[in-house]
C-alpha positions as CSV (number, residue, x, y, z in Angstrom):
1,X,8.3,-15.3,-49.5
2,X,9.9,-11.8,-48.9
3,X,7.3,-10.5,-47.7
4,X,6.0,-13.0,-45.6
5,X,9.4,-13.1,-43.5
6,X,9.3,-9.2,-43.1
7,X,5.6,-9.7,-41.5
8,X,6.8,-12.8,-39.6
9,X,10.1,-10.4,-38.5
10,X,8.0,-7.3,-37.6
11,X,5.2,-9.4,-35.7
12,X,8.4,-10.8,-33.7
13,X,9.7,-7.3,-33.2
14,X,6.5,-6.7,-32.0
15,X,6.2,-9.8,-29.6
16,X,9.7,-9.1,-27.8
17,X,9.1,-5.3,-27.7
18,X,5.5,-6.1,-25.8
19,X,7.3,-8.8,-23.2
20,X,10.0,-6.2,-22.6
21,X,7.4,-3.9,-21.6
22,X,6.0,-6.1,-19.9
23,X,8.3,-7.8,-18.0
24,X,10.2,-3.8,-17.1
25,X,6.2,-3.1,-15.6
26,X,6.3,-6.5,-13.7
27,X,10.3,-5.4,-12.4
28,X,8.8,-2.1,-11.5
29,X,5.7,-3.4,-9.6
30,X,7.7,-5.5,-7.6
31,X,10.4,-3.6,-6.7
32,X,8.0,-0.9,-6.0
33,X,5.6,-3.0,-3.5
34,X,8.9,-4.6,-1.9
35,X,10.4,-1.2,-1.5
36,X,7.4,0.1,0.3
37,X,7.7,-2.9,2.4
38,X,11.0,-2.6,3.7
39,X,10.9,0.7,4.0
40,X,7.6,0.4,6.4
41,X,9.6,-2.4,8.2
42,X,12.6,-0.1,8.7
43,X,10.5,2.6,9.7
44,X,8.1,0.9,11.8
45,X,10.4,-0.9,13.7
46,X,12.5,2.3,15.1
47,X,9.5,4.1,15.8
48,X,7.0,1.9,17.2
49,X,9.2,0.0,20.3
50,X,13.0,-0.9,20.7
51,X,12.9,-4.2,21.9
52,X,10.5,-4.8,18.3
53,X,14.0,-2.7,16.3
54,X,16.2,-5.3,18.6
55,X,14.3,-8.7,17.5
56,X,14.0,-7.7,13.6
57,X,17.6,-6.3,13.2
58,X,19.3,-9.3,14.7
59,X,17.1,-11.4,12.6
60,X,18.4,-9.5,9.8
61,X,22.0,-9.8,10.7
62,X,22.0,-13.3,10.9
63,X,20.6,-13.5,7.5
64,X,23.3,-10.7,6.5
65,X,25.6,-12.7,7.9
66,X,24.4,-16.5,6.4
67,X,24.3,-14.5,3.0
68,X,27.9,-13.2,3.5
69,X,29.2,-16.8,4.2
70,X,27.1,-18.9,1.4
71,X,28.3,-16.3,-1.2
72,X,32.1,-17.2,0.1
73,X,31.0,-21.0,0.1
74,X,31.8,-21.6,3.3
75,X,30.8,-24.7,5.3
76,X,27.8,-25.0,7.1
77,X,29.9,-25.2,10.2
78,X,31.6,-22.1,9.6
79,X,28.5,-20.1,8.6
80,X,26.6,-21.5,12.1
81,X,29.3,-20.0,14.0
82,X,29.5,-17.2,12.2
83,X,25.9,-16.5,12.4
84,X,25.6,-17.4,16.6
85,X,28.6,-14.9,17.3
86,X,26.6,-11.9,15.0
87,X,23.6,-12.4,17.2
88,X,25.4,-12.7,20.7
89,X,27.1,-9.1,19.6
90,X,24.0,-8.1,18.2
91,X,22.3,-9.0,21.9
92,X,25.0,-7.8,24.0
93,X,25.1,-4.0,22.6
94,X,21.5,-4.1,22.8
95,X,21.1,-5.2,26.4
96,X,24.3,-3.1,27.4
97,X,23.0,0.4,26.3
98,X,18.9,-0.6,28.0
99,X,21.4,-1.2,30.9
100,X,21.0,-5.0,31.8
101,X,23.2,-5.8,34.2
102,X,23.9,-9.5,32.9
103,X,24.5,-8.1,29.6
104,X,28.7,-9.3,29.7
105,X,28.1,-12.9,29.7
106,X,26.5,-12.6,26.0
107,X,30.0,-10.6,25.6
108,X,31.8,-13.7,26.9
109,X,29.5,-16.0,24.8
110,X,30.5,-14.4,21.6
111,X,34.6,-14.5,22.4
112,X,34.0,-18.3,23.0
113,X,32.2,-19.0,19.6
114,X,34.7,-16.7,18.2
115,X,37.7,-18.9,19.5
116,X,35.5,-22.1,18.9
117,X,35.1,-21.1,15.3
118,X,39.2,-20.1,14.7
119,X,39.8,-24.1,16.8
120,X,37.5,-26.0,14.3
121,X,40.1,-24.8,11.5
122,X,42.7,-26.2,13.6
123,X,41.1,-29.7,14.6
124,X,40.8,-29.9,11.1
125,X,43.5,-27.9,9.4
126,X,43.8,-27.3,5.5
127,X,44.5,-25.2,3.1
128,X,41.7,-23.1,3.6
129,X,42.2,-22.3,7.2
130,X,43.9,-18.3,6.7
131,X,40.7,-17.5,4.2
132,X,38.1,-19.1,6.3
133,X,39.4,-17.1,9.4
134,X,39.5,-14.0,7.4
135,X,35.6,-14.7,6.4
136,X,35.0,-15.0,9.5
137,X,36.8,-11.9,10.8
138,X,35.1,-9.9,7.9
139,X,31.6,-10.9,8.6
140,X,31.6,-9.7,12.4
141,X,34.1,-6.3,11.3
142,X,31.6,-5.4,8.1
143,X,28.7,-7.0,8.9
144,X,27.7,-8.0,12.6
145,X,29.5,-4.9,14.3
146,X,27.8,-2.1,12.3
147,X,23.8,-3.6,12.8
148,X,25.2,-4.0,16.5
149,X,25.8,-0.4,16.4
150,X,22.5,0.6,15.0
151,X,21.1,-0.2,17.9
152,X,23.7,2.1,20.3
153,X,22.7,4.8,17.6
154,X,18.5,4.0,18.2
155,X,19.0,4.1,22.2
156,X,21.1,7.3,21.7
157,X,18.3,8.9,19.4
158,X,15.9,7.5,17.5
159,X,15.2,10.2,14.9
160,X,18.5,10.0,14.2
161,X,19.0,6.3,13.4
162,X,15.4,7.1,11.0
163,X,17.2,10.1,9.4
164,X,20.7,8.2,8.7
165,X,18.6,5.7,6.9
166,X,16.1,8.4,5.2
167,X,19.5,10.1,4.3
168,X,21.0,6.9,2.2
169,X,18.0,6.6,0.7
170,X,18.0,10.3,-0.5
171,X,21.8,10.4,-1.6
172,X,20.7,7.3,-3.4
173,X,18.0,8.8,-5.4
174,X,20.1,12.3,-6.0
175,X,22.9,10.0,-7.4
176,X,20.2,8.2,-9.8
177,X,18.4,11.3,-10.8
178,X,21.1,13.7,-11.6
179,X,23.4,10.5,-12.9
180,X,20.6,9.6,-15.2
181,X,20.1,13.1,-16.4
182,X,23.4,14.3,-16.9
183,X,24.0,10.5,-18.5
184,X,22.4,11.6,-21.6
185,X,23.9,14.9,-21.9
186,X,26.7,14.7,-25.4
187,X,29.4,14.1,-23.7
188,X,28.4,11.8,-20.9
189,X,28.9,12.1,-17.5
190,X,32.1,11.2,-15.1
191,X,32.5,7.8,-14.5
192,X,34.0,7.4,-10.7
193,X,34.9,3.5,-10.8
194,X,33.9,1.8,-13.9
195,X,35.7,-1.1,-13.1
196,X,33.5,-1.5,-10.2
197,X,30.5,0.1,-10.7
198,X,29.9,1.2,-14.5
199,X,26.7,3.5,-13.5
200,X,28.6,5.5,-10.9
201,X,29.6,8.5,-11.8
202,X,30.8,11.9,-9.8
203,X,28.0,13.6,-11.1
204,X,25.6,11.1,-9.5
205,X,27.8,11.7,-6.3
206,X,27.4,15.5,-6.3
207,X,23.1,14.5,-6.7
208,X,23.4,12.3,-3.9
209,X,25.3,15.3,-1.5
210,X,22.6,18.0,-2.7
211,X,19.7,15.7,-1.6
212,X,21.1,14.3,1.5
213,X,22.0,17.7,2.7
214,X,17.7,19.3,1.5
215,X,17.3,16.0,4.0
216,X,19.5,17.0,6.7
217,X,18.4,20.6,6.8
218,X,14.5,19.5,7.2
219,X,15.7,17.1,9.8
220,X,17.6,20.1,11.5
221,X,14.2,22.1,11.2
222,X,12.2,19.3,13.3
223,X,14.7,18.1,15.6
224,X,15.9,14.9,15.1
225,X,19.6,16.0,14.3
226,X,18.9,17.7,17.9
227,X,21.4,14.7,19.8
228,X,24.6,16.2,17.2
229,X,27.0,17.7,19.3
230,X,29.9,17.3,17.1
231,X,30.6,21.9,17.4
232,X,28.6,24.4,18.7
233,X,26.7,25.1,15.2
234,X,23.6,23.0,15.2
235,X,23.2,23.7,11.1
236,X,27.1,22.7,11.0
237,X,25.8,19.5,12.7
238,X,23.5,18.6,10.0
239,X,25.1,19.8,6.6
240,X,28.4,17.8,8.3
241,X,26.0,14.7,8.9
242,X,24.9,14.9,5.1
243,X,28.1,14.7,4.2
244,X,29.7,12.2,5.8
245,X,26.3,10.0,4.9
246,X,26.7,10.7,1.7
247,X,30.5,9.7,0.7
248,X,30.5,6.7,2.9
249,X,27.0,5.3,1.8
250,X,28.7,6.0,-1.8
251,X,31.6,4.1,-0.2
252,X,30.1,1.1,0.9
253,X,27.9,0.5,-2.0
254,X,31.3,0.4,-4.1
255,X,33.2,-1.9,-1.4
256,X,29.8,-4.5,-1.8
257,X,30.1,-4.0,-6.0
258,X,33.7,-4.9,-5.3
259,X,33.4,-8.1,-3.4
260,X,30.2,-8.9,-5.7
261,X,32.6,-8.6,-9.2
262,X,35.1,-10.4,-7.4
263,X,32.4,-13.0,-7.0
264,X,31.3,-13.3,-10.1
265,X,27.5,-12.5,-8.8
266,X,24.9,-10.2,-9.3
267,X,23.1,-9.7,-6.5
268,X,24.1,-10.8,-3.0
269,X,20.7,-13.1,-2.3
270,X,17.4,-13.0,-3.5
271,X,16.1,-11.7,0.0
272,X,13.7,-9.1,-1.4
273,X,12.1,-9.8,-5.1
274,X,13.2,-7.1,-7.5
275,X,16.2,-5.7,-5.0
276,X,19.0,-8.5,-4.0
277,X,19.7,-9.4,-1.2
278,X,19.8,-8.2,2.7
279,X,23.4,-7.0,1.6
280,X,22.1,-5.4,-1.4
281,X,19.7,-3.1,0.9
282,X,21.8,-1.8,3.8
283,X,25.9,-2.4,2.3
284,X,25.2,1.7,2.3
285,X,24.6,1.7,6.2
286,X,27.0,-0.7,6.9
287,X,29.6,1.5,6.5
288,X,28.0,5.0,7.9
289,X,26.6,3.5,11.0
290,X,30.2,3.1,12.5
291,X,31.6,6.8,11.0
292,X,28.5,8.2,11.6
293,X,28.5,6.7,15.4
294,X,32.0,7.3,16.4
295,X,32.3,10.8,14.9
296,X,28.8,12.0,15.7
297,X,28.0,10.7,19.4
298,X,31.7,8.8,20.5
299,X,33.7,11.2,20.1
300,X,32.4,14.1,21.1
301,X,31.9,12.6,24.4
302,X,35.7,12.1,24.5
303,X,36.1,15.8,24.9
């Protein structure tokens, strides 16, 4: 009978260990396939026509935005005014910087469904009211405003909306590649917030920074950091662009972990097979599209 239960045992052994592998090949697959996708969406769209970026990101940014509000249970209500106020921004910086005169009116449009949105909570007031204004707030401030100004950034210079997104995606692999590696040194690596994030560590950061800035100095090379007028040193430009890319993408994939743990959730939506949610794909951008705006192309206009 001994025997027969260790044969039984190691045939089961065997059984999981061949689904695991399976099932990691299957994960892989997919979130290869849907990664290619998206990334030839992204691309595509920037490249090929603005008014094709316009329709696709404001798509996305009402789905960012829907996500945002179902994960923070809000009412359907609450999430339709939420998501007709992201668009109207979305449309008004878009048709303000291709210079349509009748451009304000969508400007107007989104104060009133801002105002209608705060009133509802008043016609019907309870105890709810200071949080669901605070969603709201949040979803136009973290969400809405930043894929609005992704399209200020595309009319500016195309290349260099396409490089602030090649850029994430390289301080993303740095982080994962020297994170992983130094991960299995003896000691470890440096955790950075392993209350938030356990697989983030200041080694990963300092991966993400070396990559992003290889990036930035090929980008340099070609041109599309050409629009960077930030000092007088066009290198300075890009290294500086790396930079900043890389902490605030590192930034805004923490603040997303945050509000995700204080969720109680995994993944934002199930948007994209094998990566999350639309959150889950650009929280990294949502943060350096406003630095890297402002700081980058706003302010040195100011001067």
């Amino acid at each position: 009978c001994l025997q027969n239960y260790k044969i039984i045992l190691t045939f089961a052994n065997y059984l999981e260990n061949n689904y695991q592998k399976q099932y990691f090949m299957k994960e892989l697959l997919t979130r290869t396939l849907f990664g290619a996708i998206y990334a030839g969406v992204v691309i595509g769209s920037i490249l090929v026509d603005a008014c094709l970026f316009g329709i696709v990101f404001m798509v996305v940014t009402a789905l960012a935005v829907k996500e945002y509000h179902k994960l923070v249970q809000s009412s359907v209500k609450q999430t339709a005014y939420a998501m007709a106020a992201s668009v109207l921004l979305f449309a008004f910086v878009f048709f303000s910087y291709n210079g349509v005169s009748w451009s304000y009116p969508l400007l107007f449009g989104y104060v009133v469904v801002m105002i209608l949105s705060m009133l509802h909570e008043v016609i019907r007031p309870n105890n709810q009211t200071l949080s669901h204004w605070g969603h709201l707030c949040s979803s136009q401030l973290m969400i809405a405003l930043p894929f609005s100004l992704m399209t200020a950034v595309l009319m500016e210079d195309k290349y260099l909306l396409l490089a602030l997104f090649i850029l994430v995606w390289a301080n993303d692999s740095g982080a994962y590649l020297l994170g992983s590696l130094t991960a299995r040194s003896k000691n470890g690596n440096h955790k950075m917030c392993p209350a938030i994030s356990p697989k983030k560590s200041w080694e990963g950061l300092v991966g993400g920074i070396i990559l992003s800035v290889a990036a930035a100095c090929v980008f340099q090379v070609v041109g599309w950091t050409s629009s960077i007028t930030l000092t007088v040193y066009p290198w300075l430009n890009s290294i500086l662009l790396a930079l900043v890319v890389s902490i605030f993408s590192t930034l805004g994939d923490l603040m997303e972990s945050q509000m995700k743990r204080t969720l109680g959730v995994k993944d934002s939506g199930k948007f994209m097979p094998g990566h999350g949610g639309v959150l889950d794909r650009f929280d990294s951008l949502l943060l350096v599209t406003p630095v890297v705006y402002f700081l980058f192309l706003y302010l040195p206009t100011m001067f």
